[in-house]
C-alpha positions in Angstrom: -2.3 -19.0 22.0 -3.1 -21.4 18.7 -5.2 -24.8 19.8 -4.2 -26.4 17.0 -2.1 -29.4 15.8 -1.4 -31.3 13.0 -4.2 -33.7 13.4 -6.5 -31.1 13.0 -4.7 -29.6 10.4 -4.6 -33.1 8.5 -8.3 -33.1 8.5 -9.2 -29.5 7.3 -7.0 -30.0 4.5 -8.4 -33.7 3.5 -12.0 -32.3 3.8 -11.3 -29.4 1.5 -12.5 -30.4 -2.2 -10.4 -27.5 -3.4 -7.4 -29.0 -5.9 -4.0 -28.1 -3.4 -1.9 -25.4 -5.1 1.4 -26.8 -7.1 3.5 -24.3 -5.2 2.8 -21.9 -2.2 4.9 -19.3 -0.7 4.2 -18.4 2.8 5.6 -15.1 4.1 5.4 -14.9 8.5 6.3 -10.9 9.9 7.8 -10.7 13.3 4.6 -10.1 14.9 3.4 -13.3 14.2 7.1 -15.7 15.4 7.2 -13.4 18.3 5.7 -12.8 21.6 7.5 -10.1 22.7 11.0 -8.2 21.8 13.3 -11.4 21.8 10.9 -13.7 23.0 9.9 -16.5 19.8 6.4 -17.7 20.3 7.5 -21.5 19.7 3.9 -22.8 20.3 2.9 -20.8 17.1 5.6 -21.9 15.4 4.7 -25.3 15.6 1.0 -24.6 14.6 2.4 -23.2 11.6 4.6 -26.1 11.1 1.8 -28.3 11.3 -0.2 -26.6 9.0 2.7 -26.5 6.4 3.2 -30.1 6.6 -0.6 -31.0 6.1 0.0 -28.7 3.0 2.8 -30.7 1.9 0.6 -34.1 2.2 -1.3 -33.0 -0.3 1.5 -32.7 -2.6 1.6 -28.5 -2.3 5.6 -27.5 -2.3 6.5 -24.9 0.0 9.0 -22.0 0.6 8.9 -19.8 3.8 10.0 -16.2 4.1 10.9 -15.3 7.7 11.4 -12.8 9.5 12.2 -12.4 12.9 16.4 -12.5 12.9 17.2 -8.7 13.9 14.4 -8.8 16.7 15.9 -12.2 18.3 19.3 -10.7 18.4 17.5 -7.5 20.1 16.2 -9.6 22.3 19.7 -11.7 22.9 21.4 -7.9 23.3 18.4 -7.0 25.9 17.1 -4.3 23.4 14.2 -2.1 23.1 14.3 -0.4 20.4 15.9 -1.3 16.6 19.0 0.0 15.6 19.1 3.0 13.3 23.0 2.0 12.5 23.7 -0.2 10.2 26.3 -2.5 12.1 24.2 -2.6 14.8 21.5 -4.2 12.4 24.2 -6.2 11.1 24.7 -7.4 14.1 21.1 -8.3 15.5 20.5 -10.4 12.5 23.7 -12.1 12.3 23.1 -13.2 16.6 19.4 -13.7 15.7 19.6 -15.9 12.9 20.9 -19.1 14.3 18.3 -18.8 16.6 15.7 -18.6 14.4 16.7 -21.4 12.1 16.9 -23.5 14.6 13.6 -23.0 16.2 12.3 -23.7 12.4 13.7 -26.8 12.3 12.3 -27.7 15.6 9.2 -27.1 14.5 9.3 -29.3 11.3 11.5 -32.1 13.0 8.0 -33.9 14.5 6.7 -34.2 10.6 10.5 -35.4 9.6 10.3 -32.2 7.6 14.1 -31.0 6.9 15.0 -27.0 6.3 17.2 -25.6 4.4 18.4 -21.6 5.5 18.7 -19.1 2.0 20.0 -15.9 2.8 19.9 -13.2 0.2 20.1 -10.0 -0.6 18.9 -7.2 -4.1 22.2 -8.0 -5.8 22.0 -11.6 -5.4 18.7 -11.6 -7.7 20.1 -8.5 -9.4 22.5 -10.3 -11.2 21.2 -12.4 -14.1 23.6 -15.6 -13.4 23.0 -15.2 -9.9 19.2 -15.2 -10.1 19.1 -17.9 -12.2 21.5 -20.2 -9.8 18.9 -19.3 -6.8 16.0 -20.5 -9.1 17.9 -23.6 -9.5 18.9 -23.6 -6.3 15.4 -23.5 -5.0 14.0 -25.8 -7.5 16.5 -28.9 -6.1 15.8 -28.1 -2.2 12.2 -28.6 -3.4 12.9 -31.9 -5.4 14.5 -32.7 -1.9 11.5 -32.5 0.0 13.2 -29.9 2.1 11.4 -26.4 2.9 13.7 -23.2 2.1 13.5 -20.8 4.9 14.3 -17.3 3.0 15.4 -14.3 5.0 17.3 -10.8 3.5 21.0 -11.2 4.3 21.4 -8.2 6.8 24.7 -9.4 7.9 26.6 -8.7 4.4 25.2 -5.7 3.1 27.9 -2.3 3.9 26.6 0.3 5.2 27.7 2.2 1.9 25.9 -0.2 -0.2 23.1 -0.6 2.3 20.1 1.3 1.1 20.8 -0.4 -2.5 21.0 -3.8 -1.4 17.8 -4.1 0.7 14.4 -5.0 -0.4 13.1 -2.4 1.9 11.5 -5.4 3.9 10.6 -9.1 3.5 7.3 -8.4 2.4 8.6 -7.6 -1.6 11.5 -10.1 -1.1 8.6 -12.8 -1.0 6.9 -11.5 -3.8 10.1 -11.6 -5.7 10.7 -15.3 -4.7 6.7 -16.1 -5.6 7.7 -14.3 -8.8 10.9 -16.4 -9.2 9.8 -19.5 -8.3 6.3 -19.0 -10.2 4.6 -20.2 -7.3 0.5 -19.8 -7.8 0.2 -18.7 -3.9 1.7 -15.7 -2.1 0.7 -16.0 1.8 1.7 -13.2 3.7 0.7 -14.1 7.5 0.9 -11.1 10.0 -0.9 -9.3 13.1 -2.8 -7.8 10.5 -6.1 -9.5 9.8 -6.2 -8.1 5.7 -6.8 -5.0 4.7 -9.1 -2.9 6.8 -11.4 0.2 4.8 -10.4 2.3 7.4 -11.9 5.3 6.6 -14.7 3.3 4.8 -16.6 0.8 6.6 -13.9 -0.7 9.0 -14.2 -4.0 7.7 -12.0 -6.0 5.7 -12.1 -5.9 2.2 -12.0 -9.5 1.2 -11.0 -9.2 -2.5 -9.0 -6.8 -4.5 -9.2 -7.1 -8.4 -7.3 -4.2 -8.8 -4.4 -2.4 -6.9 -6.1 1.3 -7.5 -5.4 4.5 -5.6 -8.1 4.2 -3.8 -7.1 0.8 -2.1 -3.3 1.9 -1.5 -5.2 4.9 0.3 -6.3 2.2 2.9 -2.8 1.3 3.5 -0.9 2.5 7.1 2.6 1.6 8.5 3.8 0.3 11.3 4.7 1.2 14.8 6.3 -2.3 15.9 10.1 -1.5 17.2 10.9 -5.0 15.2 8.8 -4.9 12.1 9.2 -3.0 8.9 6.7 -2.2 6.1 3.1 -2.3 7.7 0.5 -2.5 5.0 1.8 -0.2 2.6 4.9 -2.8 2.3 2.4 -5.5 1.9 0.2 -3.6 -1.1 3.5 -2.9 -2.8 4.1 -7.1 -2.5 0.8 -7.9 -3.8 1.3 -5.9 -6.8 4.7 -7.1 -7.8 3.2 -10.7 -7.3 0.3 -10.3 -9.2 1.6 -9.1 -11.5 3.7 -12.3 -12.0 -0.5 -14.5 -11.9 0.4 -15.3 -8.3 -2.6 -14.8 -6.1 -1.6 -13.1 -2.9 -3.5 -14.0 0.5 -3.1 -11.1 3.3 -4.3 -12.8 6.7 -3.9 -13.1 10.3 -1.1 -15.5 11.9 -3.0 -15.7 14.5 -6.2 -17.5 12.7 -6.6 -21.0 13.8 -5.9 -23.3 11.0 -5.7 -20.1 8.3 -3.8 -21.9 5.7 -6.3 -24.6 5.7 -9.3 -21.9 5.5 -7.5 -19.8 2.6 -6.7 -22.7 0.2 -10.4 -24.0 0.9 -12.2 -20.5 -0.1 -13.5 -19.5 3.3 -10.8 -18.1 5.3 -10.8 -14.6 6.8 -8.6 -12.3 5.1 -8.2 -10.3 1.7 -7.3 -12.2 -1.4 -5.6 -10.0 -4.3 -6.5 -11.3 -8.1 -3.4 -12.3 -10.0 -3.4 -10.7 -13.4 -4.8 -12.8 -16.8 -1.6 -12.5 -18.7 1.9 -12.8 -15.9 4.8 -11.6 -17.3 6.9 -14.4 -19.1 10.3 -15.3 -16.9 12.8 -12.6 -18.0 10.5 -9.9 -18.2 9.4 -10.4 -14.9 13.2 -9.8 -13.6 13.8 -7.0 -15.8 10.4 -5.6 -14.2 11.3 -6.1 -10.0 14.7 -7.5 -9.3 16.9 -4.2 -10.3 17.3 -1.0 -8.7 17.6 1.2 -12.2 21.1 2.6 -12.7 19.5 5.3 -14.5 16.8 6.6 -16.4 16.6 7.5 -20.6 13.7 9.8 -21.8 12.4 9.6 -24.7 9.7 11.9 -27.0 5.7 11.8 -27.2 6.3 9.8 -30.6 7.8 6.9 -29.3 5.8 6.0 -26.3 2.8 4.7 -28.3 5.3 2.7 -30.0 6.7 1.0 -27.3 3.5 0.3 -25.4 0.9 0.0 -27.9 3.1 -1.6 -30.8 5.4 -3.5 -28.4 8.5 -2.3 -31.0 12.0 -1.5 -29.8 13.3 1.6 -28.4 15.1 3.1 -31.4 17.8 6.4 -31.3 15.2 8.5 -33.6 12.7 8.3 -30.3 15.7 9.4 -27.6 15.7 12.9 -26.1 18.2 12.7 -23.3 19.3 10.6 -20.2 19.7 10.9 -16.3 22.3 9.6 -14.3 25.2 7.3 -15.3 24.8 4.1 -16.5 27.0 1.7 -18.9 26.1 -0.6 -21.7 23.8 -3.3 -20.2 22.6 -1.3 -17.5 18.9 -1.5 -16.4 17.0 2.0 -16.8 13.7 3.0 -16.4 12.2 5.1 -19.6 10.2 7.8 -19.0 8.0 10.1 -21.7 8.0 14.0 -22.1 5.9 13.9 -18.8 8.6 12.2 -16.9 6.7 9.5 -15.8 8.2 6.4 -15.9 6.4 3.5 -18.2 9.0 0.9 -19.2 11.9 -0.4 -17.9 14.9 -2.5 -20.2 18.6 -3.2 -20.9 20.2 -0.8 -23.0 22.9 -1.4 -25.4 24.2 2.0 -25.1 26.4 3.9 -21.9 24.9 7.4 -20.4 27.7 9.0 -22.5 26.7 8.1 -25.9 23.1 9.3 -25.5 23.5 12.9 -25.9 25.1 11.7 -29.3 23.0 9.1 -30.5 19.7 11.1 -29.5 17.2 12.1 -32.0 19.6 9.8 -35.0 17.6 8.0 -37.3 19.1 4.8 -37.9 21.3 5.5 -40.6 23.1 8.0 -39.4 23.9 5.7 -36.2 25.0 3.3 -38.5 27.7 5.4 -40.2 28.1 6.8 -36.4 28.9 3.3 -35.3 30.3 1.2 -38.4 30.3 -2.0 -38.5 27.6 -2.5 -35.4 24.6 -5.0 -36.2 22.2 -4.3 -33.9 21.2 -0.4 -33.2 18.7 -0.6 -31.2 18.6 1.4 -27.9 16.8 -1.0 -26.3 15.6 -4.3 -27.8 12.1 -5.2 -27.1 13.3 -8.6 -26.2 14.5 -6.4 -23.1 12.1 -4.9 -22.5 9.0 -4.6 -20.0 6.1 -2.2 -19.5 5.4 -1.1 -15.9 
């Protein structure tokens, strides 16, 4: 169990000469809320409360990702293992999560800390109107003073729509809302002490400049009958948030006064490098926040142009499509190799492309009179991968 409270906490942070971060997002797994199937480990709760608000004195915002809602309603249901139906999921998370907001804002009540419970799901931030109400949506709780408390919205999500709707696991739904919200800190806090070289030196690897094959090859799962992901969810985060110049922190819940340690350069863990250039706002949600509806291929001519020239995807450069997809869609384009570089909006359905393909531009002019813009894809909407 955490000796540690907020006094403590208070001074760790007011000793550290480090400037505090403009805006953190703190990501906790099950293994870390919990002490058992069912059974919310309250005391480290409040630790991490604590720590949070000392954060929050320093003028750091703050938005938490938590888990833990499907393995309280196990518990609730007196069950051992998760359910591999979807209504029985449903059902876990929609008992558990009353539960678990309410032990959050027991937690905060001592530091007159007030939380605010956001439940989403892919489509929510799929959506461009939608994403942009969360973002604003977020922004005000903030401007509140309260701290969002994010969870995936298990309860809503049909089992026919299921697989599309998820984020997989809560690990790349914080690194979409560090992307969203721009925040300049990803914390993800788990059993996990950072990422281990296990078939290296055992230790753990304290910094990552790069997300290579090599360091992915360190990665395992997870064997926890409540948890999802492992490492290999948490790698897959860190990249996404990176990408988006958010530094990502991969340490133990359990450390005594971690988020003090991190955010003064000495605490235990592995600390990924957020890239030089992030990807400007909308590129950054045509990049993570879609599940492609399809994908368009295109020849060896036309995928310097796009990545090296940073032009629009014109007709002349189209060989074919796959799937079905309508005008507006999000599709991944891929080159003669079929691997998949790029991903944009496309002005164009899946049933035009086997028309338009190979057409230099004025010959889809006089196929489509009277259209202004004939570009495929627009480079305005478009993002490298």
């Amino acid at each position: 169990m955490l000796e540690f409270g907020v006094s403590s906490s208070v001074s760790a942070l007011k000793n550290n000469s480090h400037p505090a971060p403009r805006r953190v997002v703190i990501k906790l797994g099950t293994g870390v809320l919990t002490s058992g199937i069912g059974e919310l480990d309250t005391a480290r709760i409040a630790c991490v409360c604590a720590q949070i608000a000392a954060l929050r004195a320093r003028g750091t915002e703050v938005i938490v990702v938590s888990s833990g809602a499907v393995g309280l309603g196990m518990g609730a249901l007196r069950l051992t293992k998760r359910p591999k139906e979807v209504s029985k999921t449903q059902a876990c998370a929609a008992i558990g999560q009353s539960r678990l907001m309410q032990t959050w804002q027991s937690g905060f009540a001592p530091h007159g800390i007030t939380v605010a419970q956001v439940l989403l799901t892919h489509e929510d931030l799929r959506a461009r109107e939608r994403y942009l109400g969360i973002k604003q949506c977020l922004a005000q709780l903030l401007a509140y003073g309260a701290v969002p408390i994010i969870n995936e919205n298990d309860t809503v999500s049909a089992a026919e729509i299921h697989a599309m709707l998820k984020f997989g696991d809560n690990d790349t739904l914080s690194a979409m809302v560090a992307s969203l919200t721009e925040a300049q800190y990803l914390v993800i806090l788990s059993t996990a002490p950072g990422l281990i070289d296990l078939k290296g030196t055992g230790e753990i690897v304290p910094v990552v400049e790069k997300i290579t094959p090599e360091i992915e090859a360190m990665a395992g799962g997870t064997t926890s009958e409540t948890a999802t992901g492992g490492m290999v969810s948490k790698i897959s985060a860190a990249r996404i948030a990176t990408r988006a110049g958010c530094g990502v922190f991969i340490a133990s819940g359990a450390e005594s006064e971690i988020l003090a340690k991190l955010f003064c350069g000495r605490g235990p863990g592995t600390f990924f490098v957020p890239s030089g250039l992030p990807l400007e706002a909308k590129k950054r949600w045509l990049a993570y926040f879609h599940r492609p509806a399809g994908s368009l291929l295109v020849n060896a001519c036309a995928v310097p142009v796009i990545r090296g020239q940073g032009r629009s995807l014109l007709a002349v450069g189209v060989t074919g499509a796959k799937g079905e997809f309508a005008a507006g869609d999000i599709v991944n384009i891929a080159g003669p190799d079929g691997i998949v570089f790029a991903r944009g909006k496309i002005a164009f359905a899946s049933k035009d492309i086997p028309v338009l393909a190979g057409l230099k531009s004025g010959d889809l002019q006089s196929l489509y009179p009277g259209r202004k813009h004939l570009e495929v894809v627009h480079r305005n909407d478009l993002v490298l991968l």
